[in-house]
N, C-alpha and C positions, 0 to 999 in steps of 0.2 A: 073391654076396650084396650086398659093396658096388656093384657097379655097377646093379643094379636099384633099391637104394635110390637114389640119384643118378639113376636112371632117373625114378623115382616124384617125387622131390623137384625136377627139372627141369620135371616136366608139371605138378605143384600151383603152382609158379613160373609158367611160361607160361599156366598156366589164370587166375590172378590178377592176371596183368600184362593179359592182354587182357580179364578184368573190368574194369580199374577204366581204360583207356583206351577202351574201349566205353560206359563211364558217365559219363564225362569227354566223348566225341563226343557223347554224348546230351542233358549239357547244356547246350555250346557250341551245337548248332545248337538248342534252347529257345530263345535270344539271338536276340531280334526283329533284331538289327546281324547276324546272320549268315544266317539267313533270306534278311533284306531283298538284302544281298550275295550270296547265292546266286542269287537268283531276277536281281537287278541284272546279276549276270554271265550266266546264260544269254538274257535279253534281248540283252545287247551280242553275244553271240557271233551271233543272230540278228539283228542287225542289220549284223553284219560281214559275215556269210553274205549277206544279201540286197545290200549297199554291192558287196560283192569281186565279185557275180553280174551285178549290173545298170553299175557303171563301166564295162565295157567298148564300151558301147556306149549310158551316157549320162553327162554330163558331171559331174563331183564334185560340186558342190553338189545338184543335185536328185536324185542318186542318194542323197545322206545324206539329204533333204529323204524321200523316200521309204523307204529302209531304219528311219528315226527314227520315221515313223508307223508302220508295223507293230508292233515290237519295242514300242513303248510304249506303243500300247492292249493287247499283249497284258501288261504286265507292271504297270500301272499297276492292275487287274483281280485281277492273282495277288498282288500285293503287301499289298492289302487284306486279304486276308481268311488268308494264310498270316504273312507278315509282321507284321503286327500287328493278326491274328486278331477284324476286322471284318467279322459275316458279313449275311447280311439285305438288304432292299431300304430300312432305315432311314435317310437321307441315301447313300443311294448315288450319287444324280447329286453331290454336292456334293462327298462324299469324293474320287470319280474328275475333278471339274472342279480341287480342288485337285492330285490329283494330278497332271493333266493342264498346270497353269498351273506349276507345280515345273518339269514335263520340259521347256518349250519354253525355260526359261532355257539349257536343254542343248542344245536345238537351235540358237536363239540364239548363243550361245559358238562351237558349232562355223561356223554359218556362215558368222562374222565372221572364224574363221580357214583357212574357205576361200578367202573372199574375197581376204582378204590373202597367202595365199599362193598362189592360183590354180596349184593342185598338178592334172594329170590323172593321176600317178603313184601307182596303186593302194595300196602299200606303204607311200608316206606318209601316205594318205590314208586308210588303217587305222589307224596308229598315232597321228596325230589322235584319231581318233575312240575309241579307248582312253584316251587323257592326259582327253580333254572329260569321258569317263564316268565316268573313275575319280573325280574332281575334285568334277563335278557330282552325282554317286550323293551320297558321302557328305553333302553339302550338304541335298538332297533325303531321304536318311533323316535328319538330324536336324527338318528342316522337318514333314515328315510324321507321325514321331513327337509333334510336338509338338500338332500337330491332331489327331491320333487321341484322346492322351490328355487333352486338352481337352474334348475331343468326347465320350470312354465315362466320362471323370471318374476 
């Protein structure tokens, strides 16, 4: 008998520990900063993917020069309107040209630390490109935010 009750009272236990951290996940990703960082991180990873794909066989810079445009119209796009939940064709070129003028500070960054270090060493030349995003993400979510909520009032 005791051990069913302990049975019972271990699954009421686990049924409520994974309510209230399932409602807890629920409102952390609500949080336009997590979102944005979500979406920010599968961008980078696609951009890693395309960087790690195409260095082989073209030199660091214009490999980032090109993995950077991909990843960034596709995220600059999804950022809007998941992120902080701008949806419509209402200043849409404006919104995306702000976004677009944010990311090139990041392409910017990094090319200046390709240049300087004139790495063809794939390895490093990924984790570059993780330190520029991390760095410049967050810079760019607070920028961004700032205009959105400017912008919806």
């Amino acid at each position: 008998m005791r051990t069913a009750v302990r049975g019972i009272a271990h699954q009421v236990n686990s049924s409520a520990c994974r309510t209230v951290v399932r409602l807890r996940l629920e409102s952390v990703t609500r949080l336009p900063l997590v979102r944005f960082a979500g979406i920010g991180t599968a961008a980078t990873l696609v951009q890693l993917a395309v960087f790690a794909v195409l260095n082989p066989w073209v030199p660091g810079l214009p490999a980032n020069v090109l993995s950077w445009t991909v990843a960034t119209l596709a995220a600059n796009a999804t950022q809007r309107s998941l992120a902080f939940s701008v949806h419509g064709t209402a200043g849409l070129g404006r919104d995306l040209a702000v976004g677009l003028v944010s990311s090139v500070l990041g392409l910017l960054v990094s090319v200046l630390i390709f240049g300087i270090l004139d790495t063809e060493d794939t390895v490093t030349g990924l984790l570059i490109l993780i330190g520029v995003n991390t760095a410049i993400g967050l810079s760019r979510y607070f920028l961004l935010r700032r205009w959105f909520l400017a912008r919806t009032g």
